[in-house]
C-alpha positions in Angstrom: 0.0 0.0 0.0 1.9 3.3 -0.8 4.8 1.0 -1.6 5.6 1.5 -5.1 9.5 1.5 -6.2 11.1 2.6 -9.3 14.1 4.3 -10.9 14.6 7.9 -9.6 12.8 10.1 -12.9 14.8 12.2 -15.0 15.9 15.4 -13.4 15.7 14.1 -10.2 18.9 13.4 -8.3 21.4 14.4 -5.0 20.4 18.4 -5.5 16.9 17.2 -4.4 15.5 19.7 -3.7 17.0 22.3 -6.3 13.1 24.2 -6.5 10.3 25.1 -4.0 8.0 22.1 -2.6 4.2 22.2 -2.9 2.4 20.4 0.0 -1.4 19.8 -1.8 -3.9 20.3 0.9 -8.0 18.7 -0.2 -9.7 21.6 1.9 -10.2 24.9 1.8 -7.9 27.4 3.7 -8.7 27.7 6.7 -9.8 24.5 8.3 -7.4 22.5 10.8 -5.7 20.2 8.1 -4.4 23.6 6.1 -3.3 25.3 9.4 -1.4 21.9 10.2 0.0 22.2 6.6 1.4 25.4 7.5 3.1 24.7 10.1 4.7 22.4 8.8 5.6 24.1 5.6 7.5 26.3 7.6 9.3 23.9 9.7 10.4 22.1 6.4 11.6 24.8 4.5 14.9 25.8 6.4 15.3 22.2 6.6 15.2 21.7 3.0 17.1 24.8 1.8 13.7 25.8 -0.4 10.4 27.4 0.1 7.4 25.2 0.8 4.1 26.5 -0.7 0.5 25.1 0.4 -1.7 24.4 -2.4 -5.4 23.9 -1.5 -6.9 22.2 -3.7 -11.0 21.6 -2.7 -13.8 19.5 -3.3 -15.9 16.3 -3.7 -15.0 14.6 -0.3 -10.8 15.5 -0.9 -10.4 13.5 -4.6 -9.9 16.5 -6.2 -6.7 17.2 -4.3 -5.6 13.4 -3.4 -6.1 13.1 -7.7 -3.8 15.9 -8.5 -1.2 15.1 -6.1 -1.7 11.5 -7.4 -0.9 12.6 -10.8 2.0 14.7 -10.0 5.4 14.2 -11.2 7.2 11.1 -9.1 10.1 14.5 -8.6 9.3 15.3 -4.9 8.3 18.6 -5.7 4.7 18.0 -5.1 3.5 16.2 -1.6 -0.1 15.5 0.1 -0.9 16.1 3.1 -4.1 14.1 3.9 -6.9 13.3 6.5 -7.6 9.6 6.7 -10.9 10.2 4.5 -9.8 10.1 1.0 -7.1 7.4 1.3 -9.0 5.0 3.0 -13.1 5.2 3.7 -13.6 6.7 -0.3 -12.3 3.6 -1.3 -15.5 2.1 -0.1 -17.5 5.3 -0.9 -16.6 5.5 -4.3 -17.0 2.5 -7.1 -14.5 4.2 -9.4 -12.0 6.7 -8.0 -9.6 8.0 -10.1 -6.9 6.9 -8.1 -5.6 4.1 -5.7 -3.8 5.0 -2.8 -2.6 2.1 -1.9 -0.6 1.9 -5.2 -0.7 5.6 -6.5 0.6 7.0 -3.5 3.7 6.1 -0.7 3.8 7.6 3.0 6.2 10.0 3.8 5.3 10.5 8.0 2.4 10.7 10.2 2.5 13.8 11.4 -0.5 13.9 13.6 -3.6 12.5 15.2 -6.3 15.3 15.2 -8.9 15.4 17.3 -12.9 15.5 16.7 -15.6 17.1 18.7 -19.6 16.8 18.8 -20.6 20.2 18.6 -23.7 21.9 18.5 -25.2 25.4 17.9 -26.3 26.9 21.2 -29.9 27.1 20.2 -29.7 23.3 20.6 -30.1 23.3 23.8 -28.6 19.7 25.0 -25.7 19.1 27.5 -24.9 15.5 26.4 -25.5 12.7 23.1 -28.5 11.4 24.7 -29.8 14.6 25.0 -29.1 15.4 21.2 -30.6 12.2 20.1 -33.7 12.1 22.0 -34.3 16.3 20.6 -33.6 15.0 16.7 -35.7 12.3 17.5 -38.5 14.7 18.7 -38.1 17.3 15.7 -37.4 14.6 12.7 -35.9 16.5 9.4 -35.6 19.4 11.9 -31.8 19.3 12.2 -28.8 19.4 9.7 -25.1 18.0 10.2 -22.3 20.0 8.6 -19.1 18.2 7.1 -16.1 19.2 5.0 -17.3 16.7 2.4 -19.4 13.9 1.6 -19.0 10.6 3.1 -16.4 12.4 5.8 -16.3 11.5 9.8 -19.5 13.7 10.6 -21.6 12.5 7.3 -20.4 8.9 8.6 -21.4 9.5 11.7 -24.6 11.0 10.8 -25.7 8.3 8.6 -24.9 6.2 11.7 -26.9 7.9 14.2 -29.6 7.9 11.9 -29.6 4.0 11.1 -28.8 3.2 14.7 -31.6 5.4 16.8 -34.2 5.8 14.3 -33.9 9.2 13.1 -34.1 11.5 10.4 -31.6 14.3 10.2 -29.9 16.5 6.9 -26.4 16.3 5.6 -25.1 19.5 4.3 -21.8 19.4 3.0 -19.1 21.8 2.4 -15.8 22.6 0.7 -13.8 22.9 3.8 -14.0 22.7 7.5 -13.7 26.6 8.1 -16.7 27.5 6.0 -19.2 24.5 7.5 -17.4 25.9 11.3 -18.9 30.0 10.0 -22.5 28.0 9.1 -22.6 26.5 12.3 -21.6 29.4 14.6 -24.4 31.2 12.1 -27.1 28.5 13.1 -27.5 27.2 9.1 -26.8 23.9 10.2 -26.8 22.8 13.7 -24.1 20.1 14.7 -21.1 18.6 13.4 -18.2 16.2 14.6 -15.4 18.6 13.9 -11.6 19.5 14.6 -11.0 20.6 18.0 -8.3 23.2 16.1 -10.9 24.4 14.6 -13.8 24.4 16.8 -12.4 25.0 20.1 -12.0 29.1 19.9 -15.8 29.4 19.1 -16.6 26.4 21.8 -14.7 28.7 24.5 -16.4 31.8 23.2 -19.4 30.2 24.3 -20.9 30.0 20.4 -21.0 26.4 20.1 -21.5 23.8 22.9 -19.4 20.6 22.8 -21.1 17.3 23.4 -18.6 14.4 23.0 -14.9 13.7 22.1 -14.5 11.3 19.6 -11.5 8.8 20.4 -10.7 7.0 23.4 -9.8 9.7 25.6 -10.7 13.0 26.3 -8.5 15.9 24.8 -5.6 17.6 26.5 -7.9 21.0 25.3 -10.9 20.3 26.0 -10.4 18.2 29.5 -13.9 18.9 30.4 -16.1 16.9 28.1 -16.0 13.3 27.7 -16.0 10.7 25.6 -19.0 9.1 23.6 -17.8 6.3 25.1 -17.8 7.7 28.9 -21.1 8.4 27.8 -22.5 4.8 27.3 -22.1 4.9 23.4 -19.6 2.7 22.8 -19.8 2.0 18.9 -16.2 1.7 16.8 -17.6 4.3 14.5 -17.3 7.2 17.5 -13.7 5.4 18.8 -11.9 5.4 15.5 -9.3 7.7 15.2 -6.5 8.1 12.1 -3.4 10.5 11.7 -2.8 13.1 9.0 -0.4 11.9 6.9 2.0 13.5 4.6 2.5 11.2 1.6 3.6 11.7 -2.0 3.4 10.0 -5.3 4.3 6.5 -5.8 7.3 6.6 -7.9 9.0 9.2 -6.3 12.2 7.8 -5.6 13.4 5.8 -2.1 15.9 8.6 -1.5 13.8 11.5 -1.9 11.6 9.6 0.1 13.9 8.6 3.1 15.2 12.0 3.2 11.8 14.1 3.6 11.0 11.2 6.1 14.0 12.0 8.5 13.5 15.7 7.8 9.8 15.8 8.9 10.8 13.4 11.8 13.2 16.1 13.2 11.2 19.2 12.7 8.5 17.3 14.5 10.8 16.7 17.8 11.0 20.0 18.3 9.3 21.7 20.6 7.9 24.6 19.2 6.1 23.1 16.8 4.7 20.1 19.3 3.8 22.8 21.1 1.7 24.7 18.0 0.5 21.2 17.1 -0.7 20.6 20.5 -2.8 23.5 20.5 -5.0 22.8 17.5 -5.9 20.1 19.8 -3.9 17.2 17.9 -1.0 14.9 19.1 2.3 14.9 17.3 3.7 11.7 15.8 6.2 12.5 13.5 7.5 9.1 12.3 9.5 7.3 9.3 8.0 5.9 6.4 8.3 2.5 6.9 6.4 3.4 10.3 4.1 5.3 8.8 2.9 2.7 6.4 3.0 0.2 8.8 0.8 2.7 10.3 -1.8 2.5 7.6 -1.7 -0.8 6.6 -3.7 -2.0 10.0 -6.0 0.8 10.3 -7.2 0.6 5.9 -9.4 -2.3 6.8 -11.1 -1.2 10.3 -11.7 2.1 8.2 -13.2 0.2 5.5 -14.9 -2.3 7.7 -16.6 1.0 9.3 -17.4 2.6 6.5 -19.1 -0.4 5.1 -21.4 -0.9 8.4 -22.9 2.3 7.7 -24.1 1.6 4.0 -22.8 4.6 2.4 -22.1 5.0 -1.0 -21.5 8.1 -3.0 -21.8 6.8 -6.5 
């Protein structure tokens, strides 16, 4: 998966890099997985000697980004960095993507495991799941769920919750995490499961409520509200947790490779940026790529085992 080898392309060779890097990023700017791009950009780029430019590239559910940087050139100029969405539940969402990233794609590092909140509008006015479920239930067709994209972690989940307890609620989906966070705030839709990076500022400004942490633990920001599972809801779907990952095409080269690996590995021991990373609300990992696709290779198929339990499909 990832694992592709071949002969390093023309023009590619021990000046690597001789040019700036692109890192391709499948949301909009804005939302937690650009900001985490960012960072890192700018912890790479002294380390590579070259400027390192995010590229947002938007739309249906991350392909559009995932397929261009896919596509690229196999120079090491262009990388992805990716949520687990688009390299692992669209393979069951989708009949015929235009890519395969277990074979079109090669990890680079995990460079983080983000964390999700339940969050609602304040005009819901629930303190807990049970809570929210028993209102929707109430109110059918009276509530929407925002999401960054089709057949992402909150339209998942709300295809769950809708299966599971019997309800009927809305999916609206959006190009990005930052402009489904300003619809929320705004009261257009009225819940997501979202990014604590980018959620948390309008949760402690007291415009959104939090509900439930996703994962297995509670969050180092948001100490105060508990799991789904501390709340008696113990389904994999709310437990399942995956890292971004910073990958890049296929054929790139094993050197190219290797080195970006060790480079990201370093820039992600130190402290200042664990320290920026930790307060979007996500845990540093910062590991090789053997490690990182290790990594992947055990959580593809509870991903896709997931994804399938909900019934899903997007074409």
């Amino acid at each position: 998966m990832g694992l592709a080898r071949a002969a390093a392309p023309s023009g590619v060779g021990s000046d690597w890099p001789a040019r700036p890097v692109r890192i391709v990023v499948q949301y909009a700017a804005g939302g937690s997985t650009d900001t985490l791009a960012r960072l890192l950009a700018e912890a790479l780029s002294p380390r590579l000697g070259q400027p390192v430019i995010v590229e947002n590239r938007a739309g249906a559910g991350g392909i559009i980004g995932t397929d261009a940087a896919a596509k690229s050139a196999a120079d090491g100029y262009t990388l992805l960095l990716t949520v687990p969405g688009p390299i692992a539940a669209n393979l069951v969402l989708y009949k015929r993507l235009p890519y395969d990233p277990r074979t079109d794609l090669r990890m680079v590092s995990d460079i983080a495991t983000p964390r999700t909140v339940l969050a609602v509008h304040p005009s819901v006015e629930v303190r807990d799941f049970a809570g929210l479920i028993e209102t929707i239930r109430a109110r059918p067709g009276r509530f929407a769920m925002g999401s960054w994209g089709a057949g992402t972690q909150p339209h998942q989940i709300q295809v769950f919750m809708d299966k599971r307890y019997g309800l009927q609620t809305l999916h609206v989906a959006y190009k990005g995490e930052a402009p489904m966070a300003l619809d929320l705030v705004a009261g257009t839709v009225q819940m997501t499961v979202g990014s604590t990076a980018t959620l948390v500022p309008y949760i402690q400004a007291g415009r959104l409520r939090a509900l439930a942490m996703a994962g297995t633990t509670r969050a180092q920001i948001l100490p105060e509200v508990s799991t789904f599972a501390e709340q008696g809801f113990n389904d994999e779907v709310y437990a399942l947790t995956g890292p971004i990952s910073l990958m890049a095409p296929a054929r790139v080269p094993d050197a190219v490779i290797e080195r970006l690996g060790r480079e990201t590995q370093a820039a992600l021991q130190e402290p200042n940026l664990r320290a920026r990373i930790a307060a979007l609300g996500a845990e540093p990992i910062g590991n090789l790529p053997r490690e990182a696709a290790e990594n992947y290779r055990r959580f593809l198929p509870v991903s896709m085992r997931l994804v399938e339990a909900t019934g899903v499909r997007l074409d």
